[in-house]
MIVO-415984 format. One record per residue: residue in one letter; y, x, z of N, C-alpha, C in turn. Coordinates in steps of 0.001 Angstrom, whole numbers. Atoms other than C-alpha are relative to their C-alpha. Layout:
BEGIN
+------+---------+---------+---------+---------+---------+---------+---------+---------+---------+
: type :      nY :      nX :      nZ :     caY :     caX :     caZ :      cY :      cX :      cZ :
+------+---------+---------+---------+---------+---------+---------+---------+---------+---------+
:    A :       Y :       X :       Z :       Y :       X :       Z :       Y :       X :       Z :
...
+------+---------+---------+---------+---------+---------+---------+---------+---------+---------+
***
This chain:
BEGIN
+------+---------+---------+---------+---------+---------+---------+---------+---------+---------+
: type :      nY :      nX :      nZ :     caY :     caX :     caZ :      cY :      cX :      cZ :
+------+---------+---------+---------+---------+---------+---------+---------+---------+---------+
:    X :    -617 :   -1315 :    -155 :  -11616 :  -10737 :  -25054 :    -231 :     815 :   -1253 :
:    X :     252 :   -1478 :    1456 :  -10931 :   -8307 :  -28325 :    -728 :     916 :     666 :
:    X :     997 :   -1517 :    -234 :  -13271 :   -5359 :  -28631 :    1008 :     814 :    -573 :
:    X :    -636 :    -600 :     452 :  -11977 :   -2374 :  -29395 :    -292 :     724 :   -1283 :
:    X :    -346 :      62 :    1182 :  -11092 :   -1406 :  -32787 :    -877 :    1645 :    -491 :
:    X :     601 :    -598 :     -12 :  -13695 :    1054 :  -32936 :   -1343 :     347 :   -1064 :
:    X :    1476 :     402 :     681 :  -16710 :    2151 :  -35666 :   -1258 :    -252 :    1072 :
:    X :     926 :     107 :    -218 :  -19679 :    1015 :  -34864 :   -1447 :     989 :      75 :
:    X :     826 :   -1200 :     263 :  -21894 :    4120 :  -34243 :    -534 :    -100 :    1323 :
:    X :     321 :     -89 :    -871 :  -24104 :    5603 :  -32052 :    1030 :     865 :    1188 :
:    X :   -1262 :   -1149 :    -585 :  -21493 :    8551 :  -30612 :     426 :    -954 :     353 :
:    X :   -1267 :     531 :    -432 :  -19144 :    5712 :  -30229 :    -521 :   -1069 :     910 :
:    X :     418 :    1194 :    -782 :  -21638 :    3411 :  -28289 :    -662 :     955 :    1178 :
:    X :      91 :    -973 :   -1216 :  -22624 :    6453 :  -26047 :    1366 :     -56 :    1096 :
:    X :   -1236 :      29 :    -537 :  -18980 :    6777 :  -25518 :     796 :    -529 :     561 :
:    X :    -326 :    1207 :   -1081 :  -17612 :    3688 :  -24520 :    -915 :    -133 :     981 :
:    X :     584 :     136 :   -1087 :  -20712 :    3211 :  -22401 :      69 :     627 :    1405 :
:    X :    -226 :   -1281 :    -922 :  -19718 :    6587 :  -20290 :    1615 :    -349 :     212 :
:    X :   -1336 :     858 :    -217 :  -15996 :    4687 :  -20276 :    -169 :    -895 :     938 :
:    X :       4 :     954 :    -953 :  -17109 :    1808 :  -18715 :    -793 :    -135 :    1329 :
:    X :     534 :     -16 :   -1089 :  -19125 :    2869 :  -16298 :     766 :     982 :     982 :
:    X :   -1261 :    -270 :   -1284 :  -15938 :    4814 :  -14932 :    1149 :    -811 :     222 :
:    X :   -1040 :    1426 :    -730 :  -14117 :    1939 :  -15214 :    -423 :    -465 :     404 :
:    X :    1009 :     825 :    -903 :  -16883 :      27 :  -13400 :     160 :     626 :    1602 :
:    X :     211 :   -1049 :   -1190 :  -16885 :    2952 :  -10866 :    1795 :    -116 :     655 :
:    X :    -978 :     412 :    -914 :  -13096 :    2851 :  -10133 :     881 :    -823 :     709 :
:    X :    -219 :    1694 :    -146 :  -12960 :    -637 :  -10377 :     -17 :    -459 :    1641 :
:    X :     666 :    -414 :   -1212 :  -14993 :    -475 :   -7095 :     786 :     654 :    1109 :
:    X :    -584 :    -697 :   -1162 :  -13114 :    2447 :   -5523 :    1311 :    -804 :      83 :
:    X :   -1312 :     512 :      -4 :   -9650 :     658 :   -6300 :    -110 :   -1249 :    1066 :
:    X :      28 :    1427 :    -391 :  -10891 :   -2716 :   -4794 :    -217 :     169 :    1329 :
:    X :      55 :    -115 :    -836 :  -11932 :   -1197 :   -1837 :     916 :     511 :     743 :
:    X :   -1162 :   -1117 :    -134 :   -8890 :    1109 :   -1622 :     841 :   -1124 :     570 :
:    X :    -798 :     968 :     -17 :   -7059 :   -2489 :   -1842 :    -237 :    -655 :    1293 :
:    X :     593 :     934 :   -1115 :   -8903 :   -4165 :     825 :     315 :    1049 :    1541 :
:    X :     124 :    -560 :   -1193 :   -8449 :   -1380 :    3390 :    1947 :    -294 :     119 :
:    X :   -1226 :    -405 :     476 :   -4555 :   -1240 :    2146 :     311 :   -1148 :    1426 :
:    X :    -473 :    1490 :    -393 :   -4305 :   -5067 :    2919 :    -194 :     -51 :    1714 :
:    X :     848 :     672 :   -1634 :   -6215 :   -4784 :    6542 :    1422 :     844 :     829 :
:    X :   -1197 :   -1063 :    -854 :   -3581 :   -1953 :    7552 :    1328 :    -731 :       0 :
:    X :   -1445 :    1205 :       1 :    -372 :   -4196 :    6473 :    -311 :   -1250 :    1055 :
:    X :    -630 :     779 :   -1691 :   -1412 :   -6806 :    8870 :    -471 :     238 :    1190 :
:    X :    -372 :   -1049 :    -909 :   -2280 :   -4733 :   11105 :    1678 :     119 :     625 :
:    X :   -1385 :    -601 :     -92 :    1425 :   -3367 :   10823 :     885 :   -1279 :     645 :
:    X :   -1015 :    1352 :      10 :    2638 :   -6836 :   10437 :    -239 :    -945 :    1476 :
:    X :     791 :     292 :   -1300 :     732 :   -7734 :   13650 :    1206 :     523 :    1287 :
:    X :    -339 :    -564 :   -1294 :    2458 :   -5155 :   15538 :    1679 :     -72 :     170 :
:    X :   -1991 :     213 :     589 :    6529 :   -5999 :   13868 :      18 :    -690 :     906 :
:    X :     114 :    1658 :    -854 :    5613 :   -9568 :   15757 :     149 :      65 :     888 :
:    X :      21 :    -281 :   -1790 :    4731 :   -8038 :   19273 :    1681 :     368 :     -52 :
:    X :   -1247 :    -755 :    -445 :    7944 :   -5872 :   18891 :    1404 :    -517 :    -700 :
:    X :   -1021 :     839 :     339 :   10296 :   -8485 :   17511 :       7 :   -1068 :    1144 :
:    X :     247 :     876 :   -1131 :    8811 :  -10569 :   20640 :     871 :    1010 :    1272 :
:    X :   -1040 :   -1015 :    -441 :   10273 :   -7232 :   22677 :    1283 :     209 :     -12 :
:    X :    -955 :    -616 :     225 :   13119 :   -6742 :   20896 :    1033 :   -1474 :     290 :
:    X :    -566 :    1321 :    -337 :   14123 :  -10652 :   21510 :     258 :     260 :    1308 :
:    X :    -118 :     -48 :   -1847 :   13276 :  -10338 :   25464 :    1345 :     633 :     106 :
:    X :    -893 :    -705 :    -562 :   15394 :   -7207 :   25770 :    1698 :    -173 :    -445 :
:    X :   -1111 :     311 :    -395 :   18418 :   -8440 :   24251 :     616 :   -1339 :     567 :
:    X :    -413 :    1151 :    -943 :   18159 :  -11607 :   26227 :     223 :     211 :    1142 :
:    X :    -357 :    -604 :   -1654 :   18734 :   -9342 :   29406 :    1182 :    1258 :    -353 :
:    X :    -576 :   -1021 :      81 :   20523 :   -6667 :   27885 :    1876 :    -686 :    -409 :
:    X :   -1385 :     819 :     507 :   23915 :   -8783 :   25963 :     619 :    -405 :    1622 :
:    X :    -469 :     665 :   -1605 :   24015 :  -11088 :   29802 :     568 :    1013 :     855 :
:    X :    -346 :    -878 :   -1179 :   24244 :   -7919 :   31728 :    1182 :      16 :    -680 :
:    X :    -930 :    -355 :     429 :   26646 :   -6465 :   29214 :    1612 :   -1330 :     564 :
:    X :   -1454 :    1354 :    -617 :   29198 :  -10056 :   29588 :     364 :     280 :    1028 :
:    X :    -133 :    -218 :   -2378 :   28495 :   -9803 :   33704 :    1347 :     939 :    -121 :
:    X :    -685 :   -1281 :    -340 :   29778 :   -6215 :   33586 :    1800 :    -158 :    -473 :
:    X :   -1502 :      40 :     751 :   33137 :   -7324 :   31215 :     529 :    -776 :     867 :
:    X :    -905 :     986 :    -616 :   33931 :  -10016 :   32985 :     180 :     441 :    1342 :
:    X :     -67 :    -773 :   -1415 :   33108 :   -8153 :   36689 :    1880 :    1285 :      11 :
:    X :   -1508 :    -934 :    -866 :   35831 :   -5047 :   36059 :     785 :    -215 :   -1244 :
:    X :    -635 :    -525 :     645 :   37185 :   -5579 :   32811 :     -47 :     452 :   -1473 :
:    X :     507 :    -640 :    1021 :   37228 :   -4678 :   29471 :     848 :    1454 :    -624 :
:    X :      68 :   -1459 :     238 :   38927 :   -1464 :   29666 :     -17 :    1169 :     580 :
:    X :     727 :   -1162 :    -762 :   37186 :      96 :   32380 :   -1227 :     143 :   -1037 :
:    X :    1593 :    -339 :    1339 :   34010 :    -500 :   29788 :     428 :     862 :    -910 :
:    X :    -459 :    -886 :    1089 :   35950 :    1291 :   27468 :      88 :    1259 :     239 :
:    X :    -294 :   -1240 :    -905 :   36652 :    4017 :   29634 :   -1354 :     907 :     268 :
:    X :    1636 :     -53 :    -422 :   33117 :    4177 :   30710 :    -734 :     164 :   -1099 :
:    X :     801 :    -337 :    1454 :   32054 :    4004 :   27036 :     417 :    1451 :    -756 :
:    X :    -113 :   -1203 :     686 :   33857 :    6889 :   26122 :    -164 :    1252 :     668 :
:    X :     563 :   -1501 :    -860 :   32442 :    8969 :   28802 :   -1433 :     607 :    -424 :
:    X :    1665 :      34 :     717 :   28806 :    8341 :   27272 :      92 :     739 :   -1450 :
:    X :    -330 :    -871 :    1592 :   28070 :   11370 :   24643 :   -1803 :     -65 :     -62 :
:    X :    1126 :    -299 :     661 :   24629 :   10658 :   23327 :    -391 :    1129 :   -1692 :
:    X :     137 :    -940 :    1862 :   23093 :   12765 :   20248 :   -1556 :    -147 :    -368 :
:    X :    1443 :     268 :     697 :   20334 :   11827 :   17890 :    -179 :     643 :   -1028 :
:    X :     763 :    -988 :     742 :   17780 :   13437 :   16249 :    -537 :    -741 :   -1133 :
:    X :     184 :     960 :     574 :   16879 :   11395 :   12970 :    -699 :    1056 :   -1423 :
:    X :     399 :    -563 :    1116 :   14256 :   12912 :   10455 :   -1233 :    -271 :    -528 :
:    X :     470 :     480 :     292 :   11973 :   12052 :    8226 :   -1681 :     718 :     494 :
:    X :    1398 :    -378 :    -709 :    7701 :   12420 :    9421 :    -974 :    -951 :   -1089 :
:    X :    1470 :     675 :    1039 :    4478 :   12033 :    7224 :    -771 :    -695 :     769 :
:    X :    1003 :     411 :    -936 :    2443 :    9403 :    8799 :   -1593 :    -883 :   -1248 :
:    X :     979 :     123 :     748 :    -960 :    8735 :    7338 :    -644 :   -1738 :     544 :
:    X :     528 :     771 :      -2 :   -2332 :    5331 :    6714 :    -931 :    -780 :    -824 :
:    X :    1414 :     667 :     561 :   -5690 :    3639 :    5450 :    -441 :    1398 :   -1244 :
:    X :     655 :   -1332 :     894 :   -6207 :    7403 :    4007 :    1086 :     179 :   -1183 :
:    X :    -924 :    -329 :    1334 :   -2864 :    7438 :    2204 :     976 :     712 :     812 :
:    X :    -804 :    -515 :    -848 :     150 :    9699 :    3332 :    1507 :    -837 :    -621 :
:    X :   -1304 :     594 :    -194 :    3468 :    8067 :    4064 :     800 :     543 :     696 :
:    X :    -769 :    -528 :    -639 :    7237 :    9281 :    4641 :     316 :   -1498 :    1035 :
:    X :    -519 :    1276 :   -1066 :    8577 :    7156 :    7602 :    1360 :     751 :     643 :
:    X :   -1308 :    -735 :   -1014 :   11754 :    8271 :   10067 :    -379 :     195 :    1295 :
:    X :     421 :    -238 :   -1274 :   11521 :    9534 :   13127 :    1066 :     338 :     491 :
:    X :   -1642 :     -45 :    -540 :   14601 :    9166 :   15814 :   -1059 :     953 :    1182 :
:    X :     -67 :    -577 :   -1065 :   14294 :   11798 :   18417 :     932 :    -531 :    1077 :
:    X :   -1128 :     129 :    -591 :   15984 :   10089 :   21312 :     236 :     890 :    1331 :
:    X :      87 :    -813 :   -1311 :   17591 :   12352 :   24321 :    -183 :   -1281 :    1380 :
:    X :      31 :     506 :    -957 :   17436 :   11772 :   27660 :     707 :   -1155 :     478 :
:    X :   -1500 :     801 :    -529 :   19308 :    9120 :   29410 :     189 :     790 :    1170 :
:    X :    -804 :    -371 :   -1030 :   21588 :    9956 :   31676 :     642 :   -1105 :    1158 :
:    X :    -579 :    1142 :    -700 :   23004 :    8339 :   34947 :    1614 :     385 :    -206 :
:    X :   -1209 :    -252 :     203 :   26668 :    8052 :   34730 :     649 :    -840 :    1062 :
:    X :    -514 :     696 :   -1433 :   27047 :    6165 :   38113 :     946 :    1396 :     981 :
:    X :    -712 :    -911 :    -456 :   29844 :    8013 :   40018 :    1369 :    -329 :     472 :
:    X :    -571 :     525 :    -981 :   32450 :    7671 :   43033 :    1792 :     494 :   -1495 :
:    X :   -1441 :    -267 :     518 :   35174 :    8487 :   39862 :     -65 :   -1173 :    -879 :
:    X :    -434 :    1116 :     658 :   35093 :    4894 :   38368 :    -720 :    -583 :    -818 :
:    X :     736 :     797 :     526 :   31484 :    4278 :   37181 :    -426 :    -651 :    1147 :
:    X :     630 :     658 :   -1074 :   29449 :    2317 :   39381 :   -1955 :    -182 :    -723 :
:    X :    1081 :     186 :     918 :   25593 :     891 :   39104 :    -532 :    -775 :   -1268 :
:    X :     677 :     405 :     788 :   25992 :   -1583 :   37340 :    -141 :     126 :   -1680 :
:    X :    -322 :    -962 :     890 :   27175 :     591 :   34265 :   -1658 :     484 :    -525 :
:    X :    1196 :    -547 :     611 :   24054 :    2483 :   34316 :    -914 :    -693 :    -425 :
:    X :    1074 :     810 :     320 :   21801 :    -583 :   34497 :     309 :    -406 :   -1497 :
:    X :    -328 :     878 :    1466 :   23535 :   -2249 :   31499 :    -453 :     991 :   -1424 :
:    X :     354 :   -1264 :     744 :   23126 :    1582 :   29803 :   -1535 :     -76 :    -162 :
:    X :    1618 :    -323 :    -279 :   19214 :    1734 :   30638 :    -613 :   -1250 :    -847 :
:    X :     756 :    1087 :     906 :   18638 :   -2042 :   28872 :     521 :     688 :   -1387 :
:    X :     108 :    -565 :    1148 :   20549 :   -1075 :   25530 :    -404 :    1491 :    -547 :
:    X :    1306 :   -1084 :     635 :   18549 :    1945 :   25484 :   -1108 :      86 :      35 :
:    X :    1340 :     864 :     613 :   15529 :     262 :   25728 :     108 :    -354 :   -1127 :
:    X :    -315 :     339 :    1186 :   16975 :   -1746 :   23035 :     -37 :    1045 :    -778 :
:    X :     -41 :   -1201 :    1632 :   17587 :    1551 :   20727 :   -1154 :    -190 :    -582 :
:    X :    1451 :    -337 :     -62 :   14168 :    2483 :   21641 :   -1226 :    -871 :    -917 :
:    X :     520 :    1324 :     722 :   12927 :    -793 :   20254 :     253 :    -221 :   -1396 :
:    X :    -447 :     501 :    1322 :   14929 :    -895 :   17155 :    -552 :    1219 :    -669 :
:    X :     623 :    -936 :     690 :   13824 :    2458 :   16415 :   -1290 :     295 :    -500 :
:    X :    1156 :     109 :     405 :   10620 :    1944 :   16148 :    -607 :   -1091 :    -491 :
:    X :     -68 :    1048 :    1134 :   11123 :   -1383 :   14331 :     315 :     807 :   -1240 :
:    X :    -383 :    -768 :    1676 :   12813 :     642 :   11628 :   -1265 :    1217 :    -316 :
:    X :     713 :    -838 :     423 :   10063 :    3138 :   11568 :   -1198 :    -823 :   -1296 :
:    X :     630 :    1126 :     296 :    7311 :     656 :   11137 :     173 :    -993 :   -1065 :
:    X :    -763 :     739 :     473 :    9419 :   -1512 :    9053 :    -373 :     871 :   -1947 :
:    X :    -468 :    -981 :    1304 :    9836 :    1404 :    6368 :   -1717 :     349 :    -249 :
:    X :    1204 :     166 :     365 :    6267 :    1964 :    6620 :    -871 :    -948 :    -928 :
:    X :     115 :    1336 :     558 :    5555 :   -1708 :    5882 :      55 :     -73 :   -1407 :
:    X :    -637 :     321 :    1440 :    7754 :   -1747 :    2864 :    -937 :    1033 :    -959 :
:    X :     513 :    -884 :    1049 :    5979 :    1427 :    1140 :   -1360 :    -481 :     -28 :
:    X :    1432 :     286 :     429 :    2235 :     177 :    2094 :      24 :    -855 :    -590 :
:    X :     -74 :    1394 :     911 :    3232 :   -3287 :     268 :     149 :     296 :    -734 :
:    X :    -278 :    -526 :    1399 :    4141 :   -1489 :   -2553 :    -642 :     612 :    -757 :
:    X :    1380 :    -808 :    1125 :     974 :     903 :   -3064 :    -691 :   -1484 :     -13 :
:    X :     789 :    1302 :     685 :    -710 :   -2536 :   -2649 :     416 :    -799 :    -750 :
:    X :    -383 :     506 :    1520 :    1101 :   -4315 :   -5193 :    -513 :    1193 :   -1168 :
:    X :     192 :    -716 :    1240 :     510 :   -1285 :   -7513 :   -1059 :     260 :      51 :
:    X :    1905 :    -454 :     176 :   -3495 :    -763 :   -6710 :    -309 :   -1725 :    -370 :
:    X :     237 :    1064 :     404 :   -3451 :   -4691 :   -7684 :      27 :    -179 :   -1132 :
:    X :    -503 :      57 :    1369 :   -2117 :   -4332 :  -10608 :   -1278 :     967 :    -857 :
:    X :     862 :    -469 :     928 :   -4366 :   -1676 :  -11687 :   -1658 :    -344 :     367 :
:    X :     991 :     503 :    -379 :   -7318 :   -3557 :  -10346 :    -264 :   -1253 :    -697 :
:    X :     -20 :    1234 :    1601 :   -6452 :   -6776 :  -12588 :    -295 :    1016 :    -952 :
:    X :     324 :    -790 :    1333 :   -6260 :   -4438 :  -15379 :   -1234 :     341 :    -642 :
:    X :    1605 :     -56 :     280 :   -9678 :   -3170 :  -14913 :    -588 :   -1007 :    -349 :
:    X :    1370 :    1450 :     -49 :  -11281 :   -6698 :  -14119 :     695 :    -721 :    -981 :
:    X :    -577 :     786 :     898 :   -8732 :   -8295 :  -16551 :    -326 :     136 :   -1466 :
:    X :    -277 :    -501 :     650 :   -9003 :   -6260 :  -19552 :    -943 :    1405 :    -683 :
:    X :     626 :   -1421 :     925 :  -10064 :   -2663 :  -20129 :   -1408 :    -248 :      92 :
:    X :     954 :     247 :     240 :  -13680 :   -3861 :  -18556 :    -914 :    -554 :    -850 :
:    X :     449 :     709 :     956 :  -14355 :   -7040 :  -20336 :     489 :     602 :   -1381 :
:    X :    -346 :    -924 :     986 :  -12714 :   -4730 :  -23437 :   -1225 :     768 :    -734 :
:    X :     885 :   -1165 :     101 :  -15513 :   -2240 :  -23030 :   -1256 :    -679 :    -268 :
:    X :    1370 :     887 :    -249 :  -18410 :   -4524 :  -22411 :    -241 :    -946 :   -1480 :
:    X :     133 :     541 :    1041 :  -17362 :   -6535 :  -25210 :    -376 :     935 :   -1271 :
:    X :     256 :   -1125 :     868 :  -17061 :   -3446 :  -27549 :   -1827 :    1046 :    -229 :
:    X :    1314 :      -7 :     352 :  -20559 :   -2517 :  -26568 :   -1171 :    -847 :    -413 :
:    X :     975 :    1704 :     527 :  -22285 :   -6385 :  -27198 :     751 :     681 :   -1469 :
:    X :     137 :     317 :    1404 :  -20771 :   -5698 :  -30708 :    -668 :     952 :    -469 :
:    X :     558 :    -843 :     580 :  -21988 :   -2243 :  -31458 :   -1122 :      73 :     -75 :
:    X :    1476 :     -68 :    -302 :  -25215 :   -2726 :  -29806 :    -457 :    -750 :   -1080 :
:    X :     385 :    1143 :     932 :  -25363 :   -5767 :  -32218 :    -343 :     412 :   -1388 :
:    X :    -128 :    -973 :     557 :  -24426 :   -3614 :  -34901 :   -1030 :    1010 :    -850 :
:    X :    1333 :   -1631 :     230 :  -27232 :    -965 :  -34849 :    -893 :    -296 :    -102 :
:    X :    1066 :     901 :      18 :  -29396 :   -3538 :  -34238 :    -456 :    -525 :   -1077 :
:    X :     150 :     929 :    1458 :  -28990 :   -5384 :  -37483 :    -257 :     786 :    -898 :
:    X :     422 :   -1180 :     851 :  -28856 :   -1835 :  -39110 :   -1660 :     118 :     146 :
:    X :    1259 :    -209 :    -470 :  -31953 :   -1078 :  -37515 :   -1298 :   -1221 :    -392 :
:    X :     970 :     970 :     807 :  -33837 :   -4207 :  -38946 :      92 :    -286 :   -1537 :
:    X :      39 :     -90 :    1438 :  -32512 :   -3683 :  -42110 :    -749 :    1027 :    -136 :
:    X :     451 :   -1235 :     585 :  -33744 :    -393 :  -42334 :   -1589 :    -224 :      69 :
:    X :    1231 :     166 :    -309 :  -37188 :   -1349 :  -41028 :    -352 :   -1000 :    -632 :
:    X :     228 :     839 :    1128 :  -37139 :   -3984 :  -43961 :     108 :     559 :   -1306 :
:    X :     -59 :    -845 :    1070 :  -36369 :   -1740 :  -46259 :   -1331 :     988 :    -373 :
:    X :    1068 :    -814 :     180 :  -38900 :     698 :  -45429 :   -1388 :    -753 :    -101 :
:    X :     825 :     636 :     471 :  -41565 :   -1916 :  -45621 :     315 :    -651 :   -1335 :
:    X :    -238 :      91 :    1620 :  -40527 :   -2913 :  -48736 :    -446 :     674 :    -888 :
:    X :     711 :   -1143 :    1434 :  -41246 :     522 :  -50580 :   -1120 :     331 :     395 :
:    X :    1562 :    -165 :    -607 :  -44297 :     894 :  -48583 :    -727 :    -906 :   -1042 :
:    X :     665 :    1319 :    1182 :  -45422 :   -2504 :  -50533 :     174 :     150 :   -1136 :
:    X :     218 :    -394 :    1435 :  -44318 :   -1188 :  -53327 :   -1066 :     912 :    -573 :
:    X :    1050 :   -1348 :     485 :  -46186 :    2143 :  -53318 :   -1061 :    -253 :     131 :
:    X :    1380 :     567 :    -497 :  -49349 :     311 :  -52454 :      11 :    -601 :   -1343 :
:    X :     372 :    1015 :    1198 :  -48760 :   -2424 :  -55345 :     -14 :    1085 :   -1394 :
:    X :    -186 :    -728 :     713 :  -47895 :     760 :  -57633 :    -833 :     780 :    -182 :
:    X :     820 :    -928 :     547 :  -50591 :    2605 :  -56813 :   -1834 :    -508 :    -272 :
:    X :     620 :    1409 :     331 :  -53463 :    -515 :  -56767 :     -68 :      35 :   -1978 :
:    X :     132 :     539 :    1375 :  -52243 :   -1119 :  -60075 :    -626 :    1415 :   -1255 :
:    X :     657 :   -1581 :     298 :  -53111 :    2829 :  -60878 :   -1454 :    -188 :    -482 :
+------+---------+---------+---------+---------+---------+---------+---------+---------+---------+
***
């Protein structure tokens, strides 16, 4: 690993040292930051599974009814019947907080259901078929919440990875290296100088001897 392109001083071996021990330090917080990131995604990814296991069931009861009902009166009493149904949704975005990070997500407000069984040309089994695909909504809506969640926590964890290589890849061994050379450095100064100064010591002794 290159050191960095730095003199060799004391200031500058203070300095990096007070560098790398906050890159040491957020090295740490990042890695842990990462590890909680990761536990919450499958977590998340845990709970897509249950509600893709849900969202299977309900349209394996919900489609059948629907056929029954077409083939029972018709397909343009359903039509008739479909355009009596006035739903209205509420669709806006909500901060939801996860592993200590804040995240936008969507949030569907859904209304009530309604029965629409009635002696003017619905019947029950109208409403039943109504009550599964709004389970179904119910289901998809909170797949897509979840979903969108998903996608953004995979993405701070790709990007706290990245700057977590960086540290352990790079700027650390960078720093560490940069202080093995300086230390080295000051060191060698430092035994020169303490060869030096015995030197004129031996001199001023042999100089003044010879006195």
């Amino acid at each position: 690993m290159a050191r960095l392109n730095i003199a060799p001083t004391k200031s500058n071996l203070l300095s990096i040292k007070e560098q790398l021990a906050v890159s040491t330090e957020g090295y740490d917080l990042l890695e842990q930051k990462r590890e909680i990131l990761v536990m919450e995604l499958m977590r998340l990814v845990e709970k897509i599974k249950l509600l893709e296991k849900d969202i299977d069931a309900c349209i394996a009861k919900a489609y059948p009814a629907l056929k029954s009902m077409l083939m029972a009166v018709g397909g343009d009493r359903v039509e008739r019947i479909a355009h009596s149904v006035d739903y209205s949704f509420d669709i806006t975005e909500k901060p939801v907080i996860v592993g200590g990070m804040e995240f936008t997500s969507i949030d569907v407000k859904l209304p009530e259901r309604q029965l629409f069984c009635s002696f003017g040309g619905t019947f029950p089994d109208s409403d039943e078929v109504m009550a599964d695909f709004f389970e179904l909504l119910t289901l998809l809506t909170q797949m897509a919440s979840i979903r969108t969640i998903v996608w953004r926590l995979a993405m701070e964890v790709k990007k706290t990875q990245r700057r977590v290589n960086a540290l352990d890849k790079m700027v650390i061994p960078q720093d560490k290296e940069t202080v093995k050379y300086i230390e080295s450095v000051l060191e060698e100064r430092e035994r020169e100088n303490v060869f030096v100064l015995k030197s004129l010591k031996n001199r001023q002794k042999s100089q003044g001897g010879a006195v």
